[in-house]
C-alpha positions in Angstrom: -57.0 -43.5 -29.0 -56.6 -44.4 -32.9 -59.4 -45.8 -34.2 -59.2 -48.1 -37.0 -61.9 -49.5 -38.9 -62.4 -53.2 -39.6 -60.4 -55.2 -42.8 -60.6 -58.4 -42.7 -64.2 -60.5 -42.7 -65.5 -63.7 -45.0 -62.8 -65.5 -46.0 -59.8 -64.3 -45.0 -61.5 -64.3 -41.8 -62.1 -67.7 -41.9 -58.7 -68.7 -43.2 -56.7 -66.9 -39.9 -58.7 -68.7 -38.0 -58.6 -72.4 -39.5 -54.6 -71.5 -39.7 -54.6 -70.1 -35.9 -56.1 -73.6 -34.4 -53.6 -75.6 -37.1 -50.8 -73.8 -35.7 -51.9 -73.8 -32.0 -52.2 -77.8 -32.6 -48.8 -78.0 -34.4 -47.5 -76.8 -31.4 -49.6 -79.3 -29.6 -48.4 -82.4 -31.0 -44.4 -80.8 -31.5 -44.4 -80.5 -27.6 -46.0 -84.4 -26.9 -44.1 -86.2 -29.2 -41.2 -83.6 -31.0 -38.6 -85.7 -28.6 -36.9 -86.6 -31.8 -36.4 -83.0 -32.2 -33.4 -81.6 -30.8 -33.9 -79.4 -27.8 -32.9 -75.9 -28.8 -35.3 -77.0 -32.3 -38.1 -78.5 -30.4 -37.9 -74.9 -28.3 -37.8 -72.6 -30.6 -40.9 -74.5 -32.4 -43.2 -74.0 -30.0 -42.3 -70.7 -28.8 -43.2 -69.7 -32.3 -46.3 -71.5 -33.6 -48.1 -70.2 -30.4 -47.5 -66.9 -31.6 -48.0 -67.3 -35.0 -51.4 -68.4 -33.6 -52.0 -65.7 -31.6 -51.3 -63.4 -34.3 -53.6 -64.9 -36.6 -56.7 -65.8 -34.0 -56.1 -62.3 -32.6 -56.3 -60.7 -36.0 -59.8 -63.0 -36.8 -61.4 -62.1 -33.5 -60.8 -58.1 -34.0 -61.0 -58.2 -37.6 -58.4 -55.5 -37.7 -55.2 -56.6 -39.6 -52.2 -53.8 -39.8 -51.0 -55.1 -43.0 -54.2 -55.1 -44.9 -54.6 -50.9 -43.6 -51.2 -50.6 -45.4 -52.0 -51.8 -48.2 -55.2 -50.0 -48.8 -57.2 -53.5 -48.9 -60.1 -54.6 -47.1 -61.9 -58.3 -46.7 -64.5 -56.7 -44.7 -67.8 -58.4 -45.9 -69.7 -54.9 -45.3 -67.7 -52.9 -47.5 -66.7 -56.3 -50.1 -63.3 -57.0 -51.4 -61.4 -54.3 -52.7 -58.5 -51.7 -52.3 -59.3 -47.9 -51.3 
């Protein structure tokens, strides 16, 4: 198994998750009242903020975030901002 250590905390932490719930309620409100969305648009929008959200919530909740390991960076409040 490939252990990777945590990258994202404070912050940016903070951010994917306040971004996660606006997404998740985007997707909320497009699917109750997005009838004035066409029906391929209104679709195709919440089949993709849900997993936007889950991206971002899922990335907060295991602190782990693929892009920030390849790009040497870290938001982890135990080791502080900055790049390895």
């Amino acid at each position: 198994m490939i252990s990777v250590e945590k990258n994202v905390g404070g912050a940016d932490r903070t951010v994917r998750i306040a971004a996660g719930l606006v997404f998740v309620g985007a997707m909320m409100v497009t699917r109750a009242v997005g009838d004035r969305l066409e029906k391929p648009t209104q679709g195709i929008v919440t089949a993709v903020l849900p997993l936007v959200a889950f991206v971002l919530l899922g990335t907060a909740r295991d602190e782990r975030y693929p892009g920030n390991r390849a790009l040497g960076q870290s938001t982890d409040d135990e080791r502080g901002p900055k790049s390895r």
